[in-house]
PyMOL CGO cylinders between C-alpha atoms (Angstrom):
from pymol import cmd
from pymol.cgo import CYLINDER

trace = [
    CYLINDER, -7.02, 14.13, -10.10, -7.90, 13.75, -13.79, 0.3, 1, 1, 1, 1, 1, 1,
    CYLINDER, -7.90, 13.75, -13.79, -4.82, 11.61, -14.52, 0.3, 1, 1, 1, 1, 1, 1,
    CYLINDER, -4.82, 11.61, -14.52, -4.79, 9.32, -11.42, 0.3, 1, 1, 1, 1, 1, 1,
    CYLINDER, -4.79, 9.32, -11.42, -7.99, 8.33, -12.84, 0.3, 1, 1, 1, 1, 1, 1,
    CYLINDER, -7.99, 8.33, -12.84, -7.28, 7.56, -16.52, 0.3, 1, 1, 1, 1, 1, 1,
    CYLINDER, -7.28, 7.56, -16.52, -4.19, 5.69, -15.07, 0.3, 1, 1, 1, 1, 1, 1,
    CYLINDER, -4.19, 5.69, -15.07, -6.37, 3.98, -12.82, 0.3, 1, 1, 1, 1, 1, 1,
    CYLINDER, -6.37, 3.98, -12.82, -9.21, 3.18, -14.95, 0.3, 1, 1, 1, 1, 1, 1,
    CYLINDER, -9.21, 3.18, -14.95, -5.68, 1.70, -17.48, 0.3, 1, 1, 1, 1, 1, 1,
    CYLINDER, -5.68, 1.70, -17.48, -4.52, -0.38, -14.24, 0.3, 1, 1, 1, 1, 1, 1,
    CYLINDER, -4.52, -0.38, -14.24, -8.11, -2.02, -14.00, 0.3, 1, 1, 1, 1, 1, 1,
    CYLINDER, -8.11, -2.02, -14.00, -8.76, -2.78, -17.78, 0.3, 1, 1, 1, 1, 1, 1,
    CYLINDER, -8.76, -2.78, -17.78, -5.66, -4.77, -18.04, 0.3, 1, 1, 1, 1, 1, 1,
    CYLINDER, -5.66, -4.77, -18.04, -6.28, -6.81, -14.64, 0.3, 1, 1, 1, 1, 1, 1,
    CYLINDER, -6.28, -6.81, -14.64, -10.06, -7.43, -16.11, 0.3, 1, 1, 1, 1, 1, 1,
    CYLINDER, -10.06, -7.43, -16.11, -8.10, -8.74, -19.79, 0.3, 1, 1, 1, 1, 1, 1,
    CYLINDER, -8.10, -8.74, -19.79, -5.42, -10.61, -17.43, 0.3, 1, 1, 1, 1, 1, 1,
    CYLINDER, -5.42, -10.61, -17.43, -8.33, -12.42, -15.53, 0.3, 1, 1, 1, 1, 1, 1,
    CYLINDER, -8.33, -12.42, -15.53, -10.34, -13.13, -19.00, 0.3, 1, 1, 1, 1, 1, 1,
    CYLINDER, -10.34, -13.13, -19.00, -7.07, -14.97, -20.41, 0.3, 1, 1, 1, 1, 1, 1,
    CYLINDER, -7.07, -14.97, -20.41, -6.87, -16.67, -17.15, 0.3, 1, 1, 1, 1, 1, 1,
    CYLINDER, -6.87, -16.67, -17.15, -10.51, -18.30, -17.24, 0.3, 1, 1, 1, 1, 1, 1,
    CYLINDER, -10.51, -18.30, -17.24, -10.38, -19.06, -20.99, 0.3, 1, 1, 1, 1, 1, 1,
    CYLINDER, -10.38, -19.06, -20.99, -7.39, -20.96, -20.06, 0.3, 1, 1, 1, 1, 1, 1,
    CYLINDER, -7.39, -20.96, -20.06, -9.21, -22.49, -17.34, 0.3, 1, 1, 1, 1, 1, 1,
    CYLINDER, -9.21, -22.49, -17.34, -11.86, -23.57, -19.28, 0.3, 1, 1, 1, 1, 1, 1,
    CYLINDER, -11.86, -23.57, -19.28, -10.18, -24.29, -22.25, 0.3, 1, 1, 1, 1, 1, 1,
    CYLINDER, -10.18, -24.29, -22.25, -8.23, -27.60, -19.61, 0.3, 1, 1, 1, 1, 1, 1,
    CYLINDER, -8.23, -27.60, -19.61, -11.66, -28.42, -18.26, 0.3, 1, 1, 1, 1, 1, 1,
    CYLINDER, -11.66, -28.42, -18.26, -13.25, -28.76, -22.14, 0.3, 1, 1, 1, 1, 1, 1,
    CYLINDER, -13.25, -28.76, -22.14, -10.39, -30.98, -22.97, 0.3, 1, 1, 1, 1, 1, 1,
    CYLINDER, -10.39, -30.98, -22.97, -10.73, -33.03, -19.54, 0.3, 1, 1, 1, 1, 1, 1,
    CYLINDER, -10.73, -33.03, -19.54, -14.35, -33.59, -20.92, 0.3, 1, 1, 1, 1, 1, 1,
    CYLINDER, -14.35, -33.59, -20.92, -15.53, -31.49, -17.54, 0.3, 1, 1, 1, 1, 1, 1,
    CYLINDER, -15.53, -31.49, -17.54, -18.06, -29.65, -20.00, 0.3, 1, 1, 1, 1, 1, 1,
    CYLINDER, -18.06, -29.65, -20.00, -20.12, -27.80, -17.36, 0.3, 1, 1, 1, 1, 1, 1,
    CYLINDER, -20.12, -27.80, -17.36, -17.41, -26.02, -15.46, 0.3, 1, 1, 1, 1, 1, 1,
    CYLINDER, -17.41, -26.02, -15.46, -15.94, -25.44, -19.10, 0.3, 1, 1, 1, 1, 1, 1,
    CYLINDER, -15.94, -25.44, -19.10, -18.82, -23.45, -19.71, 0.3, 1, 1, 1, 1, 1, 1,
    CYLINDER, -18.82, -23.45, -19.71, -18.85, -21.77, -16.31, 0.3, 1, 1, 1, 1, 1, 1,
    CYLINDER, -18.85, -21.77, -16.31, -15.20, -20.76, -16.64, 0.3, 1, 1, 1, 1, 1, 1,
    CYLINDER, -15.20, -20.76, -16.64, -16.42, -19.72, -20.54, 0.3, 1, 1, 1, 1, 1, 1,
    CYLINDER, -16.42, -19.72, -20.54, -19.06, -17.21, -19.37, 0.3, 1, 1, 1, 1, 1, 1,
    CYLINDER, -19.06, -17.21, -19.37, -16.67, -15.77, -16.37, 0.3, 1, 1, 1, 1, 1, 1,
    CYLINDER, -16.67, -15.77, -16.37, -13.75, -15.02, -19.05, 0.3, 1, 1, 1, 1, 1, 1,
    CYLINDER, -13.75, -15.02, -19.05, -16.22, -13.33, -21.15, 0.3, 1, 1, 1, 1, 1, 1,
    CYLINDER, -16.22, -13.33, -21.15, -17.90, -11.12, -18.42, 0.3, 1, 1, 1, 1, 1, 1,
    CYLINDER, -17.90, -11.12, -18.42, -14.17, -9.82, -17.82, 0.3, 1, 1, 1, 1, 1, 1,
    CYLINDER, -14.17, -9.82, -17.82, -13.43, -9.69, -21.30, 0.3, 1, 1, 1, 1, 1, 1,
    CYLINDER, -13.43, -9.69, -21.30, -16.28, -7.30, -21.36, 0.3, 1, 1, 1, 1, 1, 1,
    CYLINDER, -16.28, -7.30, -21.36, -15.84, -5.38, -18.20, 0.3, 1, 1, 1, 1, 1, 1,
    CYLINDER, -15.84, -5.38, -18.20, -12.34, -4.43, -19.09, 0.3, 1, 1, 1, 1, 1, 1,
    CYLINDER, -12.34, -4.43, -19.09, -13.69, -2.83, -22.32, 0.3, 1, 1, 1, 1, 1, 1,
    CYLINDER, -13.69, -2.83, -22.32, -16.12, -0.95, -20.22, 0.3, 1, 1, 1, 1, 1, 1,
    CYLINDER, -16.12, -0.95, -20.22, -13.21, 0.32, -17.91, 0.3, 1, 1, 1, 1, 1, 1,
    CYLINDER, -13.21, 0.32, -17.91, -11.29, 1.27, -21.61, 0.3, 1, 1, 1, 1, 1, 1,
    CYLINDER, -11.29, 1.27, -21.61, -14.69, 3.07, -22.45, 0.3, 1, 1, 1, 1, 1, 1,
    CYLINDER, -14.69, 3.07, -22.45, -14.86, 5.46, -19.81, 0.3, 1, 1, 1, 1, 1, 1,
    CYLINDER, -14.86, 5.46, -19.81, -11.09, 6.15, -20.23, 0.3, 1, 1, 1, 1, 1, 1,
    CYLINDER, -11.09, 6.15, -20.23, -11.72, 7.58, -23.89, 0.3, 1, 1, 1, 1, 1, 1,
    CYLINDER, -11.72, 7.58, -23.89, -14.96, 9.15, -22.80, 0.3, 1, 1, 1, 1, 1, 1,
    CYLINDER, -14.96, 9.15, -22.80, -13.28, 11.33, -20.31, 0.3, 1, 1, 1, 1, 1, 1,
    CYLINDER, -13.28, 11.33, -20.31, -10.29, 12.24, -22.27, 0.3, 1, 1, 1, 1, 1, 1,
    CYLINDER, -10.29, 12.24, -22.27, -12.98, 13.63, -24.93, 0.3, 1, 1, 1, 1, 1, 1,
    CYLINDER, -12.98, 13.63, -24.93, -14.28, 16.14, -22.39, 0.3, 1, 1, 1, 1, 1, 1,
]
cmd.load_cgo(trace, "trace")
């Protein structure tokens, strides 16, 4: 069960970094279409990914130390 895990908690970190690139893209077209407040929207959403697919990495190392 141990492995299914690590491969799933893998699976999920890279969809969180995928989604990240995807609203910094995002907001990166609305900052240059002078649309700042959805630009900064999109900003904060990439960055709450960003960070919740180093969480997912986190627990990935933590149980392979056990």
């Amino acid at each position: 069960m141990k492995k299914k895990d690590d491969k799933t908690n893998k699976i999920v970190s890279t969809l969180n970094y995928f989604t990240a690139v995807c609203f910094y893209i995002v907001s990166i077209i609305n900052f240059v279409n002078k649309d700042n407040s959805i630009g900064v929207v999109y900003l904060c959403l990439g960055s709450t990914f960003l960070c919740l697919g180093s969480v997912y990495l986190n627990k990935d190392k933590d149980k392979n130390k056990k």
